[in-house]
Each structure stands twice: as C-alpha cells, then as structure tokens.
C-alpha positions as CSV (number, residue, x, y, z in Angstrom):
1,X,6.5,-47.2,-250.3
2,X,4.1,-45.6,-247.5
3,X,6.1,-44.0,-244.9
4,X,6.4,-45.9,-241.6
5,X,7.0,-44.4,-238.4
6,X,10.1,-46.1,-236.3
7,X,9.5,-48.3,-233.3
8,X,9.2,-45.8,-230.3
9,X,11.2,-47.9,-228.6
10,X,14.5,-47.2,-230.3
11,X,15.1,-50.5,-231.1
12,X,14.9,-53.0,-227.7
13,X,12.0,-55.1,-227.1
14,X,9.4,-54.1,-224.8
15,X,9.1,-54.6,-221.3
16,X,6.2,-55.6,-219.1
17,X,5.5,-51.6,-218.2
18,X,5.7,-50.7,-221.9
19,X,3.4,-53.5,-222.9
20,X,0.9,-52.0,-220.1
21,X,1.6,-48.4,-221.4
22,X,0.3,-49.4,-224.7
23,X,-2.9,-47.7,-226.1
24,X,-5.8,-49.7,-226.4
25,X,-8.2,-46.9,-227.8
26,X,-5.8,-45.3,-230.6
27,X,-7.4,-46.6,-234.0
28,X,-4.2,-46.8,-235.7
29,X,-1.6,-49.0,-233.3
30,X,0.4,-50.4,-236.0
31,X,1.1,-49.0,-239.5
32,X,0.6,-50.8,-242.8
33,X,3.3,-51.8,-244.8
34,X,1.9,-50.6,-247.9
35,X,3.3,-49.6,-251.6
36,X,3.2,-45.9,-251.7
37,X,1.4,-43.9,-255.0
38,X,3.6,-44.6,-257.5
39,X,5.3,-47.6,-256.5
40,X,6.8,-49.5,-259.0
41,X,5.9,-53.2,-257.6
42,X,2.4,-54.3,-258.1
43,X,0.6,-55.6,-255.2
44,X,0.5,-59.2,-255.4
45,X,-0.9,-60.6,-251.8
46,X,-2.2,-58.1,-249.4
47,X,-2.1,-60.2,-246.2
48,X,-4.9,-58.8,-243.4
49,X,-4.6,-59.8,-239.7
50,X,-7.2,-59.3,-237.4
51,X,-6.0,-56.4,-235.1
52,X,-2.3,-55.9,-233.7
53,X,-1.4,-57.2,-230.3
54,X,-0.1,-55.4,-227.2
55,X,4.2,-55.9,-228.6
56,X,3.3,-55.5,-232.2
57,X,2.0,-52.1,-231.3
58,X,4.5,-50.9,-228.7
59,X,7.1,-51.8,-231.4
60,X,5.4,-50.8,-234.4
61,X,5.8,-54.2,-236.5
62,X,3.4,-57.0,-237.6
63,X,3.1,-60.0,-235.8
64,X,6.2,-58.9,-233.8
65,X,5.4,-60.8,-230.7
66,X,7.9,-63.8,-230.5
67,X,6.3,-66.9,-230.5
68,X,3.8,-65.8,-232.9
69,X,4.5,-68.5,-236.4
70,X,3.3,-65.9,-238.6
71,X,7.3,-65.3,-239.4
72,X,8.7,-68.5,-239.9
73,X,6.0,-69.9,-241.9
74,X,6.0,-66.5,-244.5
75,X,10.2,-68.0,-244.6
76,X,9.3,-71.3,-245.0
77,X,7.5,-70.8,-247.7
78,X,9.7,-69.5,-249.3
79,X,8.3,-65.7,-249.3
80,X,11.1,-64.3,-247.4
81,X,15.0,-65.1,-248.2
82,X,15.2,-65.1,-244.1
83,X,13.1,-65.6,-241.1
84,X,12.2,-62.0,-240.3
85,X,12.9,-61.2,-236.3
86,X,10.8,-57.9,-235.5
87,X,11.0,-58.5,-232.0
88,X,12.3,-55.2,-231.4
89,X,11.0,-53.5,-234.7
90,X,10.7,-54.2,-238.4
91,X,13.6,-53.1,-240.2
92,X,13.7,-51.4,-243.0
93,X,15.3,-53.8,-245.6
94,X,12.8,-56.1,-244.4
95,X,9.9,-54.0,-245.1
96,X,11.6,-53.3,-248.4
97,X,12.4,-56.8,-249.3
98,X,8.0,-57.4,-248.7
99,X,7.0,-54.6,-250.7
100,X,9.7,-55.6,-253.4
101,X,7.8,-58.8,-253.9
102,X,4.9,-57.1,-253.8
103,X,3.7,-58.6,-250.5
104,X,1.5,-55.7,-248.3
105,X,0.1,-56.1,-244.9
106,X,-2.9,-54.2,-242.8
107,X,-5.3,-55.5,-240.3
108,X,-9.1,-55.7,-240.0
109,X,-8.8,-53.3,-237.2
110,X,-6.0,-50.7,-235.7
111,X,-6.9,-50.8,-232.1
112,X,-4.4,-52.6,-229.9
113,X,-6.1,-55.4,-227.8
114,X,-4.3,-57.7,-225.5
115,X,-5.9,-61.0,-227.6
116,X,-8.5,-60.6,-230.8
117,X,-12.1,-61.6,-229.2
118,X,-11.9,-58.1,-227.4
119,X,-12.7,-56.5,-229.9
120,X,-16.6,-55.4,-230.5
121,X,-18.5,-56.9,-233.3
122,X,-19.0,-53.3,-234.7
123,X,-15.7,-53.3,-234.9
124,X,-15.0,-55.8,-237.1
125,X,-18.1,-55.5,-239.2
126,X,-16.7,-51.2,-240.0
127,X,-13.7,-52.7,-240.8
128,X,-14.3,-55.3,-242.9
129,X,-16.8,-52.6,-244.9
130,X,-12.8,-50.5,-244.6
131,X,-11.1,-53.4,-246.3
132,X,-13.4,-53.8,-249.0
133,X,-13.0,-50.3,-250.2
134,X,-8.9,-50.6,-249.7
135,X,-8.9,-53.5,-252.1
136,X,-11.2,-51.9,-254.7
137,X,-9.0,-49.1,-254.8
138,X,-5.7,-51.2,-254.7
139,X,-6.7,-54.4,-256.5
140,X,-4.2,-56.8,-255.1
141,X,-4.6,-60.2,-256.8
142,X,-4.7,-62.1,-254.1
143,X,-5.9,-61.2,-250.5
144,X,-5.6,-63.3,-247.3
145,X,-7.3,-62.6,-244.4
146,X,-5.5,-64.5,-241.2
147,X,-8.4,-65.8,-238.8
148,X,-11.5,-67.3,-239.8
149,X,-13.3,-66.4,-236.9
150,X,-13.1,-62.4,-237.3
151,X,-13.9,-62.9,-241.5
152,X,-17.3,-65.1,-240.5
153,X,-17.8,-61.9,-238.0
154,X,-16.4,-58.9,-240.3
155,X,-18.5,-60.0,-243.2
156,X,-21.4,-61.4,-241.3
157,X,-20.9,-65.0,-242.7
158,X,-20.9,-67.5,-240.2
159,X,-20.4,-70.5,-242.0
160,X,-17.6,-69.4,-244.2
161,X,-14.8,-71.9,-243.7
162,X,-10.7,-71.7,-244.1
163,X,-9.4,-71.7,-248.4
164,X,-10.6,-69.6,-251.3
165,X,-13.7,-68.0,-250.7
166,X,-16.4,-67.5,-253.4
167,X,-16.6,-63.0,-254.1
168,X,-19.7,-63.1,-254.3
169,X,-20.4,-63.3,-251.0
170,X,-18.5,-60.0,-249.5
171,X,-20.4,-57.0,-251.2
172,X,-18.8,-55.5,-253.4
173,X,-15.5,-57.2,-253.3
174,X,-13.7,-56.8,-256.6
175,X,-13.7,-60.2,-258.6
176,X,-10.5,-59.5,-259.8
177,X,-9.0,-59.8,-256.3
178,X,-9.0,-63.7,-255.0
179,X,-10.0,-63.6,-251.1
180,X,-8.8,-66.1,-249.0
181,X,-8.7,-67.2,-245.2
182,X,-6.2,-68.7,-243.8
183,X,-5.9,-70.0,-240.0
184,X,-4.6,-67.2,-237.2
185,X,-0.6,-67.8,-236.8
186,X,-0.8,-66.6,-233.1
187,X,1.0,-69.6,-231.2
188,X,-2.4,-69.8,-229.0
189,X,-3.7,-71.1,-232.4
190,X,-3.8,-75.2,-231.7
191,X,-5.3,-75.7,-235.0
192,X,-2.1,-74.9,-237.1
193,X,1.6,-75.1,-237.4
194,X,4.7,-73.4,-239.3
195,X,4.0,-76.7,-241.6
196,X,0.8,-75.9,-241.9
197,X,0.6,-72.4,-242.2
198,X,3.4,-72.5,-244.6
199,X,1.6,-74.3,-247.0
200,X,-1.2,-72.0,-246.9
201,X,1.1,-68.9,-247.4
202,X,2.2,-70.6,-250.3
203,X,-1.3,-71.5,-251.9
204,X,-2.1,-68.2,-251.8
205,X,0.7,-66.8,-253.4
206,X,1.1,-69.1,-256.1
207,X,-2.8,-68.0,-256.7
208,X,-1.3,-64.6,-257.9
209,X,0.5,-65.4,-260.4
C-alpha cells in the first residue's frame, strides 16, 4: 500500500482552534488510501469524494467528521466487517482491511474547504481532467464518484444525473472502468440516508465483480 502519513494530532479529535488552524491552500490535505506498486490486491472500487473537509484534514482520514454517513453506510453494506470510527484518525488495520478488499479512496480535489461549493469551478474541472488520467493508469473496475453536483461541474455535464453513467461522455475515460455517482454522504445531504446510501455502495460494488 501507499504510505500514509499519521494524524498530526496523535490520535485525539480536533478541537475548534485546530479546525481553524487547518490549511485551506495546501493541494494535498488528506492522503489517498491507495494500493502501492506492486500490491497484491487489485483495485476493485476506487471511491472519489469531492474535496476533504476542515476534521478530515486536521486528522488525516476520509470522511472523518462524525456525523458524516459515509461510514456507516460503507458497514452496512456490508463492505466493512465494522463501522469504521476515524474521528480521531484512520487506523491502520482499517486502511488495511480497505485496501485488502480492494476498496481505494481519493478526492476530486486536495484542498481543505470548510463545505464543497467553495471550491472554484477551475478547480474541479483540473481535477476531474486528474482523475481521468489516475484511472487510466490504475484501471479500477468500478469507480464512484460521491456528489453529483461536483461530477456535472468536473466534467462539464450538467444534466448528468445519480447511477451508472454512460463512458463516453468523460473524455477519455477508460471503458473498462464503470463510473458511477452516487449522492454526497455528508449529513447536510437531505436527499439520502445510511439506507439509502448503503444500497448504492452496494450497487456499485456488486458491479465489479
């Protein structure tokens, strides 16, 4: 696996003066959790977010924030053997027990924001052209990007809608890599629900196989 730095926070979860201490201009405020050159486990779903919160960057872990559903959901269906608490950091065996099933995650864009609609258009558009170029080279089978509003933006396509989305329409995506969007877990998402999001997860995994 890729190397991961360790949450600079030694483990607790962040306080309101860490969360403001956080930089919003470093391009890289979370690290992937990536299979490194070599890896034994093929990459079966590489799962993209949009760009990492405030908490998921001061601890260095996806989706950390509590209260986000991305977590539970992933556990409820069925794609960890536990609900995953990162709160305070991503552990390890955790990342590990991802990789092992050869679940990956990255984001659209490594800049830190406090929500996702601060970020620039340009942004998004230079990293979706990013992604496209990480998937051609790592040909996941399935990829899922989480929030419909960044992918109609990234790819400049704004009447794409949530579900399997047709190659052809992202240049030069690989056709041997299913692309899907699913619907933001962030708990200011009304639209969805562990329930919900749980049984996307789980479409898109059972596309890999």
């Amino acid at each position: 696996m890729t190397s991961r730095r360790p949450s600079p926070l030694g483990g607790r979860r962040p306080t309101k003066d860490d969360l403001a201490q956080v930089s919003t201009t470093d391009p890289h405020g979370v690290d992937d959790i990536l299979p490194g050159p070599g890896d034994p486990s093929p990459l079966r779903m590489l799962i993209v977010g949009i760009n990492p919160g405030l908490w998921t960057a001061a601890v260095n872990a996806p989706f950390a924030r509590p209260g986000n559903r991305f977590w539970p959901s992933l556990h409820r269906a069925g794609l960890t053997d536990h609900q995953v608490d990162c709160a305070a950091g991503l552990t390890e065996e955790d990342e590990q027990q991802l990789l092992g099933r050869g679940i990956g995650l990255t984001n659209l864009v490594g800049r830190a924001t406090v929500r996702a609609d601060q970020l620039a258009r340009e942004e998004l558009h230079e990293g979706g052209r990013r992604l496209v170029e990480r998937v051609r080279e790592m040909r996941p089978r399935s990829v899922a990007i989480a929030g419909i509003t960044a992918y109609r933006t990234a790819f400049r396509l704004p009447r794409a809608k949530l579900g399997l989305q047709d190659p052809a329409d992202v240049e030069e995506w690989p056709e041997d890599s299913l692309l899907w969007v699913v619907p933001q877990p962030s708990g200011l998402n009304a639209h969805a629900n562990i329930d919900t999001l749980a049984r996307d997860w789980r479409e898109v995994w059972d596309s890999t196989r």
